[in-house]
C-alpha positions as CSV (number, residue, x, y, z in Angstrom):
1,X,0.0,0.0,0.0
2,X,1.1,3.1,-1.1
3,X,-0.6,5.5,1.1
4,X,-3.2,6.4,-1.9
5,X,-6.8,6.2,-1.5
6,X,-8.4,2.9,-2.3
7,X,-10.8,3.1,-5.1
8,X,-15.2,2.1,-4.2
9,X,-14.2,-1.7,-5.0
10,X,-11.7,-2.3,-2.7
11,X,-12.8,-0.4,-0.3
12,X,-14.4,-1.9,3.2
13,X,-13.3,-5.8,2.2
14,X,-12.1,-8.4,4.6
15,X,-11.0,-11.6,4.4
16,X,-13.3,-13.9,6.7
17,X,-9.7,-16.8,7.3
18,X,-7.8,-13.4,8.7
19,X,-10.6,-12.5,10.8
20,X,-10.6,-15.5,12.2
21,X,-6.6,-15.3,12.9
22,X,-7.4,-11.6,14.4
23,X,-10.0,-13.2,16.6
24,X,-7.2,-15.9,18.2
25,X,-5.3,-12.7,18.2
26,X,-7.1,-10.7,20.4
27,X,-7.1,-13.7,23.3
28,X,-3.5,-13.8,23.1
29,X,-2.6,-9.8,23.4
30,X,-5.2,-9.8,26.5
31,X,-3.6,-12.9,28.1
32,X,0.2,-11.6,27.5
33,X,-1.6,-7.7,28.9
34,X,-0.8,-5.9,25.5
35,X,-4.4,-5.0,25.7
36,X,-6.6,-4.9,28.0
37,X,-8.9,-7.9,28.8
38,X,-12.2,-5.4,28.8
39,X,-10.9,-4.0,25.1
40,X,-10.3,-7.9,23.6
41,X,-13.7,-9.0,25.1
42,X,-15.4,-5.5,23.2
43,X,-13.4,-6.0,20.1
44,X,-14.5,-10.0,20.2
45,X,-17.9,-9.0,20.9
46,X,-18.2,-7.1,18.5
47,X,-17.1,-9.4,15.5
48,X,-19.3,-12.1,16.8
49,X,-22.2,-9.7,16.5
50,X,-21.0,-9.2,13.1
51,X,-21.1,-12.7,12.2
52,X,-23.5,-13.8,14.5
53,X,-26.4,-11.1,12.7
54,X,-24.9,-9.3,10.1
55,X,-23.0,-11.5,7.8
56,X,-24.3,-12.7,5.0
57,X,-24.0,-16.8,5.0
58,X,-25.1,-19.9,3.3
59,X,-26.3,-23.2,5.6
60,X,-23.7,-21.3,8.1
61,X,-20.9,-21.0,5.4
62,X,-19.5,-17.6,4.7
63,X,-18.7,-16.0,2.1
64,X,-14.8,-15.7,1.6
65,X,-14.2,-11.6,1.2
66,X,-16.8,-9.4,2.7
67,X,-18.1,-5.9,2.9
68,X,-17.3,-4.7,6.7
69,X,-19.7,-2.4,6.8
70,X,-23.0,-3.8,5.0
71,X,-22.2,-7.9,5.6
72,X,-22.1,-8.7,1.8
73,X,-20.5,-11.0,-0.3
74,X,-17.6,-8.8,-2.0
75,X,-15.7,-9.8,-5.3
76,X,-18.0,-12.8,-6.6
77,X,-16.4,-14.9,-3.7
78,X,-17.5,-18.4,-3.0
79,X,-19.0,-19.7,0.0
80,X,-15.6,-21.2,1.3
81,X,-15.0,-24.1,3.6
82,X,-11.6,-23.6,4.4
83,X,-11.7,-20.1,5.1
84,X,-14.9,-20.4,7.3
85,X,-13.0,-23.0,9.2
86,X,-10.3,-20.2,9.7
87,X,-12.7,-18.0,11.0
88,X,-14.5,-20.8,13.4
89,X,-10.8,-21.3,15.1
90,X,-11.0,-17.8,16.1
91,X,-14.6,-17.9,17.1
92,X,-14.3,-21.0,19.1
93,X,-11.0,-19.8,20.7
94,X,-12.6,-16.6,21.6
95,X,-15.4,-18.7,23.3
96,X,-13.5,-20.6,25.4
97,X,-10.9,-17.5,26.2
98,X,-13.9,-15.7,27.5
99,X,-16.2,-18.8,28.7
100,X,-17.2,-16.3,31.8
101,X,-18.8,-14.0,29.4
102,X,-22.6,-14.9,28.4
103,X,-23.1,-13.1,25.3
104,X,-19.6,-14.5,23.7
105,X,-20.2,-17.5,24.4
106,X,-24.2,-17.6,22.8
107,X,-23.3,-15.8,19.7
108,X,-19.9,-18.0,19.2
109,X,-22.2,-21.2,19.8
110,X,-24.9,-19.6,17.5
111,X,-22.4,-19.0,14.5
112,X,-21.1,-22.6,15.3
113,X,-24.6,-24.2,15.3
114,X,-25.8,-22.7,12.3
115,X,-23.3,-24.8,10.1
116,X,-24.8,-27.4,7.8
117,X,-22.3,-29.4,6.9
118,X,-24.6,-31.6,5.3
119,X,-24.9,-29.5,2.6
120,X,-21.4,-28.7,1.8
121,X,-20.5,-32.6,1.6
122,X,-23.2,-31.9,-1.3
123,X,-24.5,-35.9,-1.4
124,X,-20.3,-37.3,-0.6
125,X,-20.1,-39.7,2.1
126,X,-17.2,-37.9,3.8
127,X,-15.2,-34.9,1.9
128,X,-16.5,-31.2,2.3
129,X,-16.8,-29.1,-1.1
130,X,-14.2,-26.3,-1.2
131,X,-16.9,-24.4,-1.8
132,X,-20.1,-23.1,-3.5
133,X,-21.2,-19.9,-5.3
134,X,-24.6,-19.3,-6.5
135,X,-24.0,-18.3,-9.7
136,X,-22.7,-21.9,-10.3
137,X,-23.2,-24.2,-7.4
138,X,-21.1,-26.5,-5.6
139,X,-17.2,-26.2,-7.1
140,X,-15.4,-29.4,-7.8
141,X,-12.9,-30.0,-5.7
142,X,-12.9,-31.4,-2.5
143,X,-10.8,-32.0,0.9
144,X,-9.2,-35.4,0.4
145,X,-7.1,-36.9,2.7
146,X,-3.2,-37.5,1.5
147,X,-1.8,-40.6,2.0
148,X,1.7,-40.3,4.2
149,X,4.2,-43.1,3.2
């Protein structure tokens, strides 16, 4: 970044994976006292709110780049496994980091609830879809396991 202004399309995007790593992020600045535990448990709050109301989802998947501001998909993104997953480490760390607090925990169990994954093994027995988009469905590949000789 050069300083310059971004232009209207770039503009208010976020990646959901490095939201999730911001999330993890936040626990471990409060617990090492680089912030306050009171401004980690607002910022936290905050996001889950975000993703827990806001954020636009499908079957519990989101959406890989959205708009901060409105909850929109951004840049024809697809629904995306892995980076939801991203984004659940940080929500699930944040739950358990601050278990004492009520409305953490409920909206970090309610975006963890919500998830179908049902739907994104899209009729496989066992591997998740990378992904879907609605313009064209379910994409082809899929999380296989690797064999380790």
């Amino acid at each position: 970044m050069d300083g310059a202004p971004l232009d209207e399309d770039h503009r208010n995007v976020a990646s959901i994976a490095a939201t999730g790593f911001g999330l993890t992020a936040l626990c471990i600045a409060a617990e090492r006292d680089w912030i306050t535990a009171t401004q980690a448990r607002e910022r936290v709050r905050n996001t889950l709110r975000f993703f827990g109301n806001q954020a636009f989802q499908e079957h519990g998947w989101f959406y890989h780049w959205l708009d901060t501001k409105s909850g929109e998909r951004r840049w024809a993104s697809e629904v995306s496994s892995i980076d939801t997953a991203l984004l659940l480490g940080g929500v699930l760390t944040a739950r358990q980091y601050f278990r004492t607090d009520a409305e953490i925990v409920r909206l970090a169990t309610r975006i963890y609830d919500r998830l179908d994954f049902h739907w994104l093994l899209n009729g496989d027995p066992l591997l998740l879809s990378h992904g879907w988009k609605p313009e064209t469905g379910f994409l082809k590949s899929r999380w296989t396991p690797t064999a380790k000789t």
